[in-house]
N, C-alpha and C positions, 0 to 999 in steps of 0.2 A: 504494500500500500504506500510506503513512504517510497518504494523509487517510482511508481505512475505519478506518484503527486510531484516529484522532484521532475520530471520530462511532463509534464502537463502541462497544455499552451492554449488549445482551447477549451471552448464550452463544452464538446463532447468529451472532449480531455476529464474535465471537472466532472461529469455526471458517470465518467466511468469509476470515476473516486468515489461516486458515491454505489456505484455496483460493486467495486470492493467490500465497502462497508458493511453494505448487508451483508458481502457471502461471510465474511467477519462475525457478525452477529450472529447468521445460520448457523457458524462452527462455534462457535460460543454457546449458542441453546443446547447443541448437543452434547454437549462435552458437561455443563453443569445442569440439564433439567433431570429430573428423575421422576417419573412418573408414579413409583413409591411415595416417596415424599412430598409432592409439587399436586398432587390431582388431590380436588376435592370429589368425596362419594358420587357416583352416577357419571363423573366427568367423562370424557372422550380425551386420548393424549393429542394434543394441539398440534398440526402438523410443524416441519422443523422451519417452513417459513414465515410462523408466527411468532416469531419473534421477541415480538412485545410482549405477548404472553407467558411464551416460554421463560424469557428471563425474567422478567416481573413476577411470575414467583419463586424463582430461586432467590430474588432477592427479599422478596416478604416473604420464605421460610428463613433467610439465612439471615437477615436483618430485622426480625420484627419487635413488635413493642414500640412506645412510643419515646425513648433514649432515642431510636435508629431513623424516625422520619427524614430528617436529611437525607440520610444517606440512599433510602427508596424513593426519594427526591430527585436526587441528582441521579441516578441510575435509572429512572422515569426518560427523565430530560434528558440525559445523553442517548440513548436508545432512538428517541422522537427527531434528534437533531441529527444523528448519523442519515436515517432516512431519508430524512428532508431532502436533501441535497440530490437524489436520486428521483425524485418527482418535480424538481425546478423544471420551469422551464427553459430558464437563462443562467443556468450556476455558474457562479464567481469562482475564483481562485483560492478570495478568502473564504467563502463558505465551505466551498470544496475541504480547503485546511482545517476549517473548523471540524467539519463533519469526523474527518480523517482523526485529531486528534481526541472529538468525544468518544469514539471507539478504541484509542488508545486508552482511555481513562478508565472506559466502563472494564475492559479486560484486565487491568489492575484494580481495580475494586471488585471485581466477582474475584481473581484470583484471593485477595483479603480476605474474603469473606470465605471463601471456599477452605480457608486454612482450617476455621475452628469446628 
């Protein structure tokens, strides 16, 4: 992800930083969702490019109570903002960056969180 975004010049350049993103996040749900753990009674496992889902509750099984709102705050919002950038219609270089680095973040805080 960081060498397409370091060679990236145009707009299509910038929206495939954001098709990184996501395969990024795909591999992230699969690697921390657990269907054990993460499904509530009667649920369906959410397929792997639900994303949002997927890790939205790895992060409210691994961060919950109300100490941890932040932090399923910010793991919200960097998820929402990786995407983003992948449904612009004109994405920037700096969004593109932004997107790029909220998926660096979210994948060191699931890592944290996946420690305990």
């Amino acid at each position: 992800m960081r060498r397409h975004f370091g060679a990236a010049r145009s707009a299509q350049d910038y929206r495939n930083i954001g098709n990184d993103c996501v395969a990024v996040l795909e591999r992230l749900s699969e690697v921390v969702f657990d269907p054990e753990l993460h499904l509530k009674e009667g649920e369906q496992v959410p397929p792997v490019t639900n994303t949002k889902d997927r890790l939205g509750r790895f992060v409210e099984h691994a961060a919950s109570g109300p100490p941890n709102a932040e932090i399923r705050k910010v793991a919200r919002a960097a998820i929402e903002l990786a995407q983003a950038v992948k449904h612009q219609g004109e994405p920037t270089r700096r969004n593109a960056g932004i997107a790029a680095d909220s998926v660096i973040l979210l994948a060191n805080l699931l890592r944290r969180l996946a420690e305990e």
